[in-house]
NUMI-186455 format. One record per residue (C-alpha): residue number from 1; residue in one letter; x, y, z. Coordinates in nm, 4 decimals, always signed. Example, Ala and Ser with C-alpha at 12.3 -4.5 7.8 and 13.67 -1.06 7.14 Angstrom:
<1 "a" <+1.2300 -0.4500 +0.7800>>
<2 "s" <+1.3670 -0.1060 +0.7140>>
This chain:
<1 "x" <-0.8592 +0.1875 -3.6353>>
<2 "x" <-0.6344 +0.4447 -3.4801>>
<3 "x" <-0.4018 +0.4499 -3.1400>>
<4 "x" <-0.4541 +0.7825 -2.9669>>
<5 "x" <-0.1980 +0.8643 -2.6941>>
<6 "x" <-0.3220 +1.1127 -2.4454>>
<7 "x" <-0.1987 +1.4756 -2.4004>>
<8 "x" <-0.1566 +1.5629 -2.0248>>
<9 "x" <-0.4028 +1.7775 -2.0452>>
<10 "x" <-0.8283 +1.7380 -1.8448>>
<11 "x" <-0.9417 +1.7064 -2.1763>>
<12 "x" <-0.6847 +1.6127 -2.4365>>
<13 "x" <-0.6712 +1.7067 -2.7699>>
<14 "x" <-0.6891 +1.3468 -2.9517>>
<15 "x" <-0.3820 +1.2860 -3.1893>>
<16 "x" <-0.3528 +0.9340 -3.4137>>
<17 "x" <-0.0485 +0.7773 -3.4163>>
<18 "x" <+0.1570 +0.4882 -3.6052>>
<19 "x" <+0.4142 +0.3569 -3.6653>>
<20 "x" <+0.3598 +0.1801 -4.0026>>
<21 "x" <+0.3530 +0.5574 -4.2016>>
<22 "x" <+0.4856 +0.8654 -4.2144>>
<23 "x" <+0.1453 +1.0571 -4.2727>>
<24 "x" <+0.0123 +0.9327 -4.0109>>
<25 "x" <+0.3389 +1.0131 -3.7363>>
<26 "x" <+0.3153 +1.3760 -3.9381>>
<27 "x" <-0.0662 +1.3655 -3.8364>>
<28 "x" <+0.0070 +1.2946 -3.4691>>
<29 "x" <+0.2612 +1.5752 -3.4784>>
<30 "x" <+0.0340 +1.8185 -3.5625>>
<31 "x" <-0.1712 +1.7605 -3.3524>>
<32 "x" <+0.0693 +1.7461 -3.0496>>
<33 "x" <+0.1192 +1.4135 -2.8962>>
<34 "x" <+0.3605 +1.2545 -2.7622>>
<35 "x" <+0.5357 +1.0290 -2.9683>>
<36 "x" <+0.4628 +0.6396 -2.8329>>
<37 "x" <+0.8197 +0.6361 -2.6500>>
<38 "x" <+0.9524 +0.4668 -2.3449>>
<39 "x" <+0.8482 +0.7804 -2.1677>>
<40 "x" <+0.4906 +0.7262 -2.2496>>
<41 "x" <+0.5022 +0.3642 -2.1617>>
<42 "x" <+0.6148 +0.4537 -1.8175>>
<43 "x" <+0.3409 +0.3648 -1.5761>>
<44 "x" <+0.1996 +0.5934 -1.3428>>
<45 "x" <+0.0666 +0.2987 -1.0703>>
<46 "x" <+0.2871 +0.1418 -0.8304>>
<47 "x" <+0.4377 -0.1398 -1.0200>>
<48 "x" <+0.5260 -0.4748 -0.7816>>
<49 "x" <+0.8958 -0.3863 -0.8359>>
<50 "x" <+0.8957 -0.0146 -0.9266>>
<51 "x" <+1.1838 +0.1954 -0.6992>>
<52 "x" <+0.8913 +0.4643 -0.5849>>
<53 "x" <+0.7058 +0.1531 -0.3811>>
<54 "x" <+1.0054 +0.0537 -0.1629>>
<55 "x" <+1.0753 +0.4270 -0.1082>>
<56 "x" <+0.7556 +0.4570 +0.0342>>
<57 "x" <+0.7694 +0.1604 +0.2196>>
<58 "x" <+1.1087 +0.1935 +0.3198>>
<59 "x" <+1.0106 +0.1914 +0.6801>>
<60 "x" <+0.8808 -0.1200 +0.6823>>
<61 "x" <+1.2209 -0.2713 +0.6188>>
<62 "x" <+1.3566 -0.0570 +0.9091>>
<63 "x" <+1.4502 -0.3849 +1.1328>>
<64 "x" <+1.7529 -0.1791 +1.3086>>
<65 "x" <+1.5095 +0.0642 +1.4807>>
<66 "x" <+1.6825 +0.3435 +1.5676>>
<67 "x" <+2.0051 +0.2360 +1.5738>>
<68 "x" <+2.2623 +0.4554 +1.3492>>
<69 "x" <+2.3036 +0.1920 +1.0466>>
<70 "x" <+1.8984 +0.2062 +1.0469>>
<71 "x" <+1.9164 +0.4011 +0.6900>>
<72 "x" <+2.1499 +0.1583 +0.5338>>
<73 "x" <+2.0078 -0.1928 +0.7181>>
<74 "x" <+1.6591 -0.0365 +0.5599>>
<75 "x" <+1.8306 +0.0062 +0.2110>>
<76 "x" <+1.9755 -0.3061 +0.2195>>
<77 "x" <+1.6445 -0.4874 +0.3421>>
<78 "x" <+1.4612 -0.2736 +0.0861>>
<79 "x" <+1.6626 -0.3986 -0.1908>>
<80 "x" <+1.6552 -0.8009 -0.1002>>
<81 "x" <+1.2357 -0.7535 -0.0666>>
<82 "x" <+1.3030 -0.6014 -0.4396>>
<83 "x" <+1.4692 -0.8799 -0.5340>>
<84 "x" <+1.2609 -1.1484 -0.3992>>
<85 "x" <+0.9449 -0.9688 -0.5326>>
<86 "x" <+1.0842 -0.9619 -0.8893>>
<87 "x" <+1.1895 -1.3464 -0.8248>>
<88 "x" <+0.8428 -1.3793 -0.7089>>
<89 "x" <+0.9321 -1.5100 -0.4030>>
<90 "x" <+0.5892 -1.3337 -0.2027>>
<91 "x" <+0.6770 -1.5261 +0.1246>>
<92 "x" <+1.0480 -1.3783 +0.1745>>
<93 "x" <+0.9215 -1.0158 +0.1065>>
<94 "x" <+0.6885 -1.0412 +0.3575>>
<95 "x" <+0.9224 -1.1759 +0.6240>>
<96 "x" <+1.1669 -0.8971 +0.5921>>
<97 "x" <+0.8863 -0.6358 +0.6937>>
<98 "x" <+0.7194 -0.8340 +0.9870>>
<99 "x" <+0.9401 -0.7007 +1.2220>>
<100 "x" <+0.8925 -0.3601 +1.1497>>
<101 "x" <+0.4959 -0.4268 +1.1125>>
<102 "x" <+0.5520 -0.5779 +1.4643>>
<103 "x" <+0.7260 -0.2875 +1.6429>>
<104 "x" <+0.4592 -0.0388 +1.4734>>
<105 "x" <+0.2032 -0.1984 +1.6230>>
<106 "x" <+0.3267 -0.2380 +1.9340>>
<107 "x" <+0.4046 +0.1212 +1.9605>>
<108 "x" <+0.0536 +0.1826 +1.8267>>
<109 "x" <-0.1215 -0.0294 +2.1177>>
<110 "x" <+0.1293 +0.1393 +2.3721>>
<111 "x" <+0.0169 +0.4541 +2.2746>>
<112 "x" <-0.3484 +0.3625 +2.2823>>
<113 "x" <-0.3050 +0.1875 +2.6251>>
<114 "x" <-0.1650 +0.5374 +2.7873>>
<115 "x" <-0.4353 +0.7298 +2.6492>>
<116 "x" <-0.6697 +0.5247 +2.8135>>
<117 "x" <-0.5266 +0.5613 +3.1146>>
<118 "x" <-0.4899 +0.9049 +3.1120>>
<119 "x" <-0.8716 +0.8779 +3.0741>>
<120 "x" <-0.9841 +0.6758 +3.3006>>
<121 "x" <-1.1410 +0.4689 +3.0416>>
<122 "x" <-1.0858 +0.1881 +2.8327>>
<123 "x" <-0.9418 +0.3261 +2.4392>>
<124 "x" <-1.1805 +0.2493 +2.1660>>
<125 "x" <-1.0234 +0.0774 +1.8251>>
<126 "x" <-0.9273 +0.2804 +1.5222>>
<127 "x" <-1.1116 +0.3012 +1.1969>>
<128 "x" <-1.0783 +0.2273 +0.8547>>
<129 "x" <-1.1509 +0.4055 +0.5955>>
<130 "x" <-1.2069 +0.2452 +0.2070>>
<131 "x" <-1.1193 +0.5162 -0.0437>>
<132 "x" <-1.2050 +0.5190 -0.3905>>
<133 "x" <-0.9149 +0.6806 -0.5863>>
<134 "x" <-1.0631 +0.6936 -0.9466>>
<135 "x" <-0.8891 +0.6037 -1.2126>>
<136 "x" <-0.5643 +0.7447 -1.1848>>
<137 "x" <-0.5961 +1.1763 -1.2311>>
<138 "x" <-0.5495 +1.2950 -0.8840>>
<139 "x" <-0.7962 +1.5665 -0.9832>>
<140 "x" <-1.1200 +1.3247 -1.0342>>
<141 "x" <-1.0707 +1.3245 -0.6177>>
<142 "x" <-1.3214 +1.3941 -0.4124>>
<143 "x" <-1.2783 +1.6321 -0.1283>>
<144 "x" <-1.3555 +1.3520 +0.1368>>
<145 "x" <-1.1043 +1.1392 -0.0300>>
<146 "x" <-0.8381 +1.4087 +0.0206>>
<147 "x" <-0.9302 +1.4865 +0.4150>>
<148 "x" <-0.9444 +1.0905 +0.4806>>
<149 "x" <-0.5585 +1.0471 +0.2942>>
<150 "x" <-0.4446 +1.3472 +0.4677>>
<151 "x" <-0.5402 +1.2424 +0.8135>>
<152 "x" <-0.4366 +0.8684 +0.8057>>
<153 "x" <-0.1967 +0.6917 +1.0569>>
<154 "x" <-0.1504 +0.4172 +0.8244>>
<155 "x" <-0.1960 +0.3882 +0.4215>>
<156 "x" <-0.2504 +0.0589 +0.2738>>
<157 "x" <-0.2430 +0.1107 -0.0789>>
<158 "x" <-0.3690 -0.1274 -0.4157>>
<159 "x" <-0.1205 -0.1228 -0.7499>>
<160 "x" <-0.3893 +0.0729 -0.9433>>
<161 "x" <-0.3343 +0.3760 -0.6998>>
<162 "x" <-0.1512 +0.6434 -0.9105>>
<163 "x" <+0.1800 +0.8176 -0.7621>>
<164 "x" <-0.0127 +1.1792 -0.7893>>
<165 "x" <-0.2532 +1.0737 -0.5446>>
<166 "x" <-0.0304 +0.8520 -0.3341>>
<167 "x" <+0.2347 +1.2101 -0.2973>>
<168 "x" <-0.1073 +1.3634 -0.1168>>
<169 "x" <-0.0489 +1.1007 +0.1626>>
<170 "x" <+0.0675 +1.3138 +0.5195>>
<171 "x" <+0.4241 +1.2716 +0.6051>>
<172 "x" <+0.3331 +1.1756 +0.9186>>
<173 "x" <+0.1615 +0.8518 +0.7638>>
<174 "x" <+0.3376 +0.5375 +0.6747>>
<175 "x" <+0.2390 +0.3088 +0.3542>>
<176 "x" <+0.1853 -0.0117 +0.2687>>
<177 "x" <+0.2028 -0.1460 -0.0703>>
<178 "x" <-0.0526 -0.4740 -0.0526>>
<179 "x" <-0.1140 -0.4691 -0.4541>>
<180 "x" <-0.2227 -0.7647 -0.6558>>
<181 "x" <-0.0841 -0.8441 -1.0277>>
<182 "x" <-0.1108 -1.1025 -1.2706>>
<183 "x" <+0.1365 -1.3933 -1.0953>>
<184 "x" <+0.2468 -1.2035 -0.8129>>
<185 "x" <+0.0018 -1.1018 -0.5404>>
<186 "x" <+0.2091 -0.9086 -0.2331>>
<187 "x" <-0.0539 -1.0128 +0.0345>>
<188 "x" <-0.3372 -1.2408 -0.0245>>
<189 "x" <-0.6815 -1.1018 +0.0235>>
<190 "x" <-0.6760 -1.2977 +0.3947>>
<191 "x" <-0.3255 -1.1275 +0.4972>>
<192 "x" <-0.4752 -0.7640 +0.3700>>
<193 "x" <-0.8438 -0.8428 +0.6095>>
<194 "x" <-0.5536 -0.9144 +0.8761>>
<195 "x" <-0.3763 -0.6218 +0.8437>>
<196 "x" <-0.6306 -0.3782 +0.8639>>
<197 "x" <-0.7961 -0.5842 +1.1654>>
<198 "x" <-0.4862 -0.5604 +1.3829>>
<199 "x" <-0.4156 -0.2011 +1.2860>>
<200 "x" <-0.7152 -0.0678 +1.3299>>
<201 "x" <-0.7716 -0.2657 +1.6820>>
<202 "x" <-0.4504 -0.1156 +1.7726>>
<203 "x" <-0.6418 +0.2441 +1.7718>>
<204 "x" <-0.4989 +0.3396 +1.4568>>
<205 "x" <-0.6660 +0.5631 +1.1702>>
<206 "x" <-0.6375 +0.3109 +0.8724>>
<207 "x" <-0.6910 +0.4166 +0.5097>>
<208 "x" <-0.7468 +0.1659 +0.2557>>
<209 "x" <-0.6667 +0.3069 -0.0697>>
<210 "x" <-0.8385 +0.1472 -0.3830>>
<211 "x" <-0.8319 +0.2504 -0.7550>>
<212 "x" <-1.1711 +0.3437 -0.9158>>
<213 "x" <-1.4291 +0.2839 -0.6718>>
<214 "x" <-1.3789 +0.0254 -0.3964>>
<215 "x" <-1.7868 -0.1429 -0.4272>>
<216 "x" <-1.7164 -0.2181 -0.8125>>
<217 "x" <-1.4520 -0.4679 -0.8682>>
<218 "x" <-1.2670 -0.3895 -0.5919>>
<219 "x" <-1.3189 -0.6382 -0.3180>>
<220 "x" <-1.4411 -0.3612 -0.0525>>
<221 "x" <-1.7725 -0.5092 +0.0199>>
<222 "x" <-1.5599 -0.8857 +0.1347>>
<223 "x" <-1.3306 -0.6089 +0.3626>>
<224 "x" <-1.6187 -0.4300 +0.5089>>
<225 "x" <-1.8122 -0.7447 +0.6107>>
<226 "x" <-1.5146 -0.8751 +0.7669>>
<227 "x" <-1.4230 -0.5818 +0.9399>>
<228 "x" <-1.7735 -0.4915 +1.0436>>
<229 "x" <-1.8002 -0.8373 +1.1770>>
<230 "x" <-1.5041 -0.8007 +1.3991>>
<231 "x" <-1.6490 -0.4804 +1.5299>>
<232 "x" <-1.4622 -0.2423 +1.3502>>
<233 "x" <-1.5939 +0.0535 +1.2237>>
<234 "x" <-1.5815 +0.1554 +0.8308>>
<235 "x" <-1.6493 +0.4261 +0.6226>>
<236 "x" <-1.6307 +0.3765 +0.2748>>
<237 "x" <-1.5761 +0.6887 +0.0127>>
<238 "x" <-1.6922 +0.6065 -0.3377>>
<239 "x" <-1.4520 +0.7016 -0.6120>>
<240 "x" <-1.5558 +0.7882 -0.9829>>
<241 "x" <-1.5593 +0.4336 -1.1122>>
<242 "x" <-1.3006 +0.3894 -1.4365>>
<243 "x" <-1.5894 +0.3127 -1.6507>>
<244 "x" <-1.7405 +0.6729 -1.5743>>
<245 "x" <-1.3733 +0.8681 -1.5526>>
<246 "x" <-1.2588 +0.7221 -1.8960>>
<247 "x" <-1.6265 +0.7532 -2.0627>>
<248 "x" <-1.6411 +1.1176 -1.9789>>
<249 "x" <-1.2344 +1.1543 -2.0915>>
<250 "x" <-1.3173 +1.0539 -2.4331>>
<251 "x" <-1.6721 +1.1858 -2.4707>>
<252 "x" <-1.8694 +0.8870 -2.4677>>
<253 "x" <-2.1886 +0.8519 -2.2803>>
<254 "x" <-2.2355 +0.5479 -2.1269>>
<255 "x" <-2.6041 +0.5936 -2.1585>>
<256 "x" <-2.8306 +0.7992 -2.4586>>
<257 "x" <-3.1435 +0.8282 -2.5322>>
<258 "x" <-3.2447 +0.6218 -2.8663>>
<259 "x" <-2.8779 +0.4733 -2.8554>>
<260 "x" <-2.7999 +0.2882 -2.5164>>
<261 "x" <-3.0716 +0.2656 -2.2579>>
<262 "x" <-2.8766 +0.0695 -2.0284>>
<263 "x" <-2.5053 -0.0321 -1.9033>>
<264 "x" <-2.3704 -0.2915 -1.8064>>
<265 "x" <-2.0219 -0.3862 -1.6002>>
<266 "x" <-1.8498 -0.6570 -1.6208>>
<267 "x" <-1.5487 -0.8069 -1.4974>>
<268 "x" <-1.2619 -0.9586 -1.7169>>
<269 "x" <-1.1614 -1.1914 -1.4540>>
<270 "x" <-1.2558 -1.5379 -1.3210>>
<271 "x" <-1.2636 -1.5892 -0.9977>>
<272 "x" <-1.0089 -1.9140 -1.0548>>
<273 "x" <-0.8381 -1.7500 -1.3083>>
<274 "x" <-0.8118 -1.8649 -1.6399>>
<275 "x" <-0.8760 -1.7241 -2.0027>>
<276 "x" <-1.2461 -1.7920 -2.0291>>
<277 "x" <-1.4523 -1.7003 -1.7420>>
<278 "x" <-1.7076 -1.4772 -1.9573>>
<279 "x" <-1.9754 -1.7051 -1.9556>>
<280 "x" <-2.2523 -1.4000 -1.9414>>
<281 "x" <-2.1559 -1.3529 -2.3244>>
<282 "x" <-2.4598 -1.4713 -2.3786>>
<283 "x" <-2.6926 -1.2327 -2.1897>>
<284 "x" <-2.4353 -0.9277 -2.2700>>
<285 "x" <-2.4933 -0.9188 -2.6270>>
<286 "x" <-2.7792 -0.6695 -2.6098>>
<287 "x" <-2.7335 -0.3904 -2.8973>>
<288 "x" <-2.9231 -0.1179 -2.6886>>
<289 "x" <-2.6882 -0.1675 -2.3725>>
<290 "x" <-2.3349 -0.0309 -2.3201>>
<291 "x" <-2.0831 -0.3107 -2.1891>>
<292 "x" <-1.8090 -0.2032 -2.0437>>
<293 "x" <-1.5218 -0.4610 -1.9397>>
<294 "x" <-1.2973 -0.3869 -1.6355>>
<295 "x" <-0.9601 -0.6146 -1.6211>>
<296 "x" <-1.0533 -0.7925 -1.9557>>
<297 "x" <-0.7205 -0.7361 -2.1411>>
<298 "x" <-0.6409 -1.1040 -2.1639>>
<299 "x" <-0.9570 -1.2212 -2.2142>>
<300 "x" <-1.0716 -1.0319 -2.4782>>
<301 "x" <-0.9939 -1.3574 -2.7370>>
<302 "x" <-1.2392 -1.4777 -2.5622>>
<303 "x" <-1.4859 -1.2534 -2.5042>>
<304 "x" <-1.5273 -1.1063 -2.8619>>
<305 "x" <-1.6407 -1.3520 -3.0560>>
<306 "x" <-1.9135 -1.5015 -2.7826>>
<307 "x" <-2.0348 -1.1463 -2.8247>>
<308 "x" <-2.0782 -1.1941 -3.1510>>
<309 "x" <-2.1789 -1.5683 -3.1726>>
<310 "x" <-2.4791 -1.4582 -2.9320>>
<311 "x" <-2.6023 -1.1652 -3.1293>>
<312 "x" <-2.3971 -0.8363 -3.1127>>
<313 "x" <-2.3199 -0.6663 -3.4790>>
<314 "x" <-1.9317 -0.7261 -3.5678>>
<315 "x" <-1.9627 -0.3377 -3.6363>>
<316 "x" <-2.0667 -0.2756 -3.3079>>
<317 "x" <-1.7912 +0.0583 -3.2470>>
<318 "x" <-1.5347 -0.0296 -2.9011>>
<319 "x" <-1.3045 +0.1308 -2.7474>>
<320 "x" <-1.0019 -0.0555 -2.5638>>
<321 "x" <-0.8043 +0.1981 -2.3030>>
<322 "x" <-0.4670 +0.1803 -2.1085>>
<323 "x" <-0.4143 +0.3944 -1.8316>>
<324 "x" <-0.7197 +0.5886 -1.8408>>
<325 "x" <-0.6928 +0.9666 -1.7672>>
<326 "x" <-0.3360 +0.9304 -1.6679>>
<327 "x" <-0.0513 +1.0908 -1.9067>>
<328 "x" <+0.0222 +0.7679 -2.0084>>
<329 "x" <-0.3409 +0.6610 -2.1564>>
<330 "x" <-0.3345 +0.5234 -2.4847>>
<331 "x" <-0.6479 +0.3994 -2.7082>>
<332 "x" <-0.7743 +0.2315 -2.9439>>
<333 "x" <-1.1089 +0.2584 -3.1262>>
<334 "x" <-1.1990 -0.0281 -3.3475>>
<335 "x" <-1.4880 -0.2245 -3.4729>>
<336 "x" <-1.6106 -0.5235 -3.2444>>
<337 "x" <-1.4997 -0.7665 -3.5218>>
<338 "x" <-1.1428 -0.5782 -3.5431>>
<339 "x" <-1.0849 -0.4840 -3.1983>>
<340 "x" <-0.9302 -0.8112 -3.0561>>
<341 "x" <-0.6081 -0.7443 -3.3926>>
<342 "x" <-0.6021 -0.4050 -3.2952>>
<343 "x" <-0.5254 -0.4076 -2.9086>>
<344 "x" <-0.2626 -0.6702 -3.0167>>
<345 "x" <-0.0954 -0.4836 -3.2623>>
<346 "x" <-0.0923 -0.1534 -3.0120>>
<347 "x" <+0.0559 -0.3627 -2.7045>>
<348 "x" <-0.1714 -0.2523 -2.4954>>
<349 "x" <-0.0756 -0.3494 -2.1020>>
<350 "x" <-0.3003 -0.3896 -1.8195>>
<351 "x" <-0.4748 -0.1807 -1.6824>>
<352 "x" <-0.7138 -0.1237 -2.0049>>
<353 "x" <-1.0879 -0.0916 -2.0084>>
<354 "x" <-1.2559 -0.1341 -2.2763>>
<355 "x" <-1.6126 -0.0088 -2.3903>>
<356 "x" <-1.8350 -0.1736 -2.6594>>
<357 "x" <-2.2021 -0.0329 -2.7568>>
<358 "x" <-2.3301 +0.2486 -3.0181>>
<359 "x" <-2.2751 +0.4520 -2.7900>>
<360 "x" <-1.8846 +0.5028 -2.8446>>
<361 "x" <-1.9196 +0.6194 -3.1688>>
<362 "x" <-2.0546 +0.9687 -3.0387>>
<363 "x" <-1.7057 +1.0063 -2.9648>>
<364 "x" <-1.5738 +1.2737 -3.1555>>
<365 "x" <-1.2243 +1.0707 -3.1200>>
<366 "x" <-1.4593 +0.8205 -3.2942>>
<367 "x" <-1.4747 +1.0691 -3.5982>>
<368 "x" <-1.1061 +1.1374 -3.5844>>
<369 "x" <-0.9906 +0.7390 -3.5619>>
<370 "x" <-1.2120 +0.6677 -3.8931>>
<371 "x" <-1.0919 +0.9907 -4.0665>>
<372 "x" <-0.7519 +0.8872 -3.9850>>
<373 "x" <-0.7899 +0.5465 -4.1185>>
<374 "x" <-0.9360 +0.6959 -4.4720>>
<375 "x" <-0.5839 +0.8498 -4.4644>>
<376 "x" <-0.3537 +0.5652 -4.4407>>
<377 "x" <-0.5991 +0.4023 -4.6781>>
<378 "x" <-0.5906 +0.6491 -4.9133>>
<379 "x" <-0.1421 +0.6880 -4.8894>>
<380 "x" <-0.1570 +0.2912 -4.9526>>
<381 "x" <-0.3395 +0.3114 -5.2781>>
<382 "x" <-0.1405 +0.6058 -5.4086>>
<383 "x" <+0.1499 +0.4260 -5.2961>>
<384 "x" <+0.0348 +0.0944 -5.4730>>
<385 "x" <-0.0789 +0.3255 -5.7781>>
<386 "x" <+0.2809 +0.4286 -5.8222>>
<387 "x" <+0.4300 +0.1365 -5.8086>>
C-alpha cells in the first residue's frame, strides 16, 4: 500500500506519497506533507556518530581540567572519540573519557565526604532513577519524568532518546551517551550496571534515560536487580510504551471488542543475534490478538511468512512505522502477505514498529492507504489504455 510521512503536528493529517507517479506526489501535496527529502530522513535520536551527542558529552572529553586549552583539548578529544566510534573502534572511545569520568567522580565522593562531615554522620549513596521517555514526542512525557530529568546530577542516556526531550535536561547536569546499535554498542550492558553503581555510590542523583518504557524491551528490570542488589535505591518511571504512543498516533486500537481481544508484544531481536530468533511464530498467529513487533525491522523476512505458515490470513492488515510520533515518522500500511516488499521498497530504517491484527484496519489512514492505491491503479490502466 501507501507510505505516509508524518506532519509535525499531535495528530497529523495523513498524506500518501510516491515516488513512482505524479498523482500520487500531487496527492501528498494536497494534503500537506513533506516531501520524503533528506530533511525528513534526518533522525531525531542520538545517532552513535551524530555532532549533537559529542556536544553533549563534550565534558567527558575534558582531560585538561581547567586549564586554558580545556575547550580546544575537549574539541580535539571529542573529535578522535568521533572518529573511533564511526571506525567502530568502542574500546578507544571509551578510553578518551575515563579520565574525565574519573575526576567527576572523585569530585562527586569529595563532595559527599564533606557533607558528611559537616553532619556528623556518615553520607548515604545517591539514587537512580529509570525513566521511560516514550517514543520520541517530548509531549507524551509524564510530569514525573520531567521533575526526575530536571533534577539529575548525572544523565545517562539510550540512542532511542529523542533530542526534544534530551534539551529538557538541567544545565547543571552532565550526559552520557551509553546507546546500543546494530554493530556498535558504546558500553556493554556490564559497563552501563557499572556506571550507574559507582555514580550513584558516589552520592550522586543518577537518571537513566530509556526510550518507550524501560520494563518492556528495555533492559530496566536486569539494571534494577543489579542495582537493588548492591543496595542502591531505584525508582523507576514508566513511559508510554511505543506500541501504545504509535497505536494511538495512527488511530488504531490495540484492543476492540469483536476484533482483537488480546495483544501481544514481541521482540524482533534474539538474544545472540541473528536473523531468526522468532521462534513464538507459532503461538503468535492468533487472528483475534494484536501482535505488535518492537526492533523487528530485519527480521521481518523471517517473521512473516512463519506467521502465515502457522495460521494467520495473508490479508491480515499491518502496519510497519519509523520514527513513531517524531517529525520524521514514516509508514507503511500493507497486507501481511505484502508487507515484507513494501517496507523494502520504502527504506524504512530502524527504529520501526510494526503492528499486525484486524485491528489496524480501523485506521482511518487504513482507508486512505487503500483509496490511494485504487488511484495509482486506476492512472496505470489509463496509462496502459493509451498506449
Amino acid at each position: 500500500m501507501a507510505l505516509a510521512v508524518r506532519t509535525p503536528r499531535f495528530q497529523p493529517q495523513p498524506a500518501s506519497i510516491s515516488s513512482a507517479a505524479a498523482a500520487s506526489t500531487s496527492l501528498a501535496a494536497g494534503n500537506g506533507a513533506r516531501p520524503c527529502s533528506g530533511a525528513v530522513r534526518a533522525s531525531p535520536f542520538t545517532e552513535a556518530t551524530s555532532s549533537s551527542r559529542y556536544r553533549r558529552d563534550a565534558w567527558s572529553y575534558a582531560a585538561d581540567g581547567t586549564s586554558s586549552s580545556s575547550t580546544s583539548s575537549s574539541a580535539d578529544a571529542a573529535a578522535a572519540a568521533a572518529a573511533a566510534a564511526a571506525a567502530g573502534r568502542r574500546d578507544d572511545e571509551i578510553a578518551l573519557q575515563l579520565p574525565e569520568l574519573r575526576r567527576l567522580l572523585d569530585a562527586l565522593r569529595a563532595s559527599r565526604g564533606r557533607g558528611a562531615e559537616g553532619e556528623g554522620c556518615g553520607g548515604g549513596p545517591g539514587r537512580v532513577a529509570l525513566v521511560g521517555t516514550g517514543p520520541g514526542d517530548p509531549e507524551l512525557l509524564t510530569l514525573k519524568a520531567v521533575r526526575a530529568i530536571e533534577a539529575a546530577d548525572l544523565v545517562l542516556y539510550d540512542r532511542l532518546v529523542s533530542n526534544d526531550v534530551l534539551d529538557l535536561v538541567g544545565e547543571g547536569a552532565r550526559l552520557l551517551y551509553v546507546g546500543k546499535t546494530a554493530g556498535y554498542h558504546s558500553r556493554t550492558q556490564e559497563e552501563i550496571h557499572e556506571l550507574l553503581l559507582s555514580f550513584a555510590e558516589a552520592g550522586a542523583n543518577v537518571v537513566r534515560l530509556k526510550g518507550g518504557d524501560p520494563l518492556v524491551f528495555g533492559r530496566g528490570g536486569e539494571e534494577m536487580d543489579f542495582l537493588q542488589q548492591q543496595g542502591i535505591r531505584v525508582e523507576v518511571i514508566p513511559g508510554i510504551t511505543s506500541a501504545s504512543g504509535i497505536a494511538a498516533e495512527l488511530g488504531i486500537p490495540l484492543t476492540h471488542r469483536g476484533v482483537a481481544t488480546s495483544v501481544r508484544f514481541l521482540t524482533g531481536h534474539s538474544r545472540n543475534g541473528g536473523t531468526d530468533p522468532l521462534y513464538v511464530a507459532g503461538n503468535a498467529a492468533d487472528p483475534d490478538t494484536t501482535l505488535v513487533v518492537y526492533m523487528g525491522l530485519s527480521t521481518l523476512p523471517s517473521l512473516a511468512p512463519k506467521l502465515m505458515k502457522h495460521g494467520l490470513p495473508p490479508d491480515t492488515p499491518a502496519v510497519a512505522v519509523e520514527r513513531g510520533t517524531t517529525p520524521q515518522q514514516r509508514t507503511v500500511f500493507a497486507l501481511l502477505k505484502d508487507l515484507v516488499d513494501e517496507v523494502k521498497s520504502t527504506d524504512l530504517v530502524s527504529p520501526t514498529l510494526i503492528i499486525i491484527g484486524k485491528v489496524v484496519a480501523l485506521s482511518p489512514f487504513w482507508v486512505e492507504s487503500s483509496e490511494h492505491d485504487a488511484l495509482k491503479c486506476e492512472n496505470s490502466c489509463a496509462t496502459e489504455a493509451r498506449l
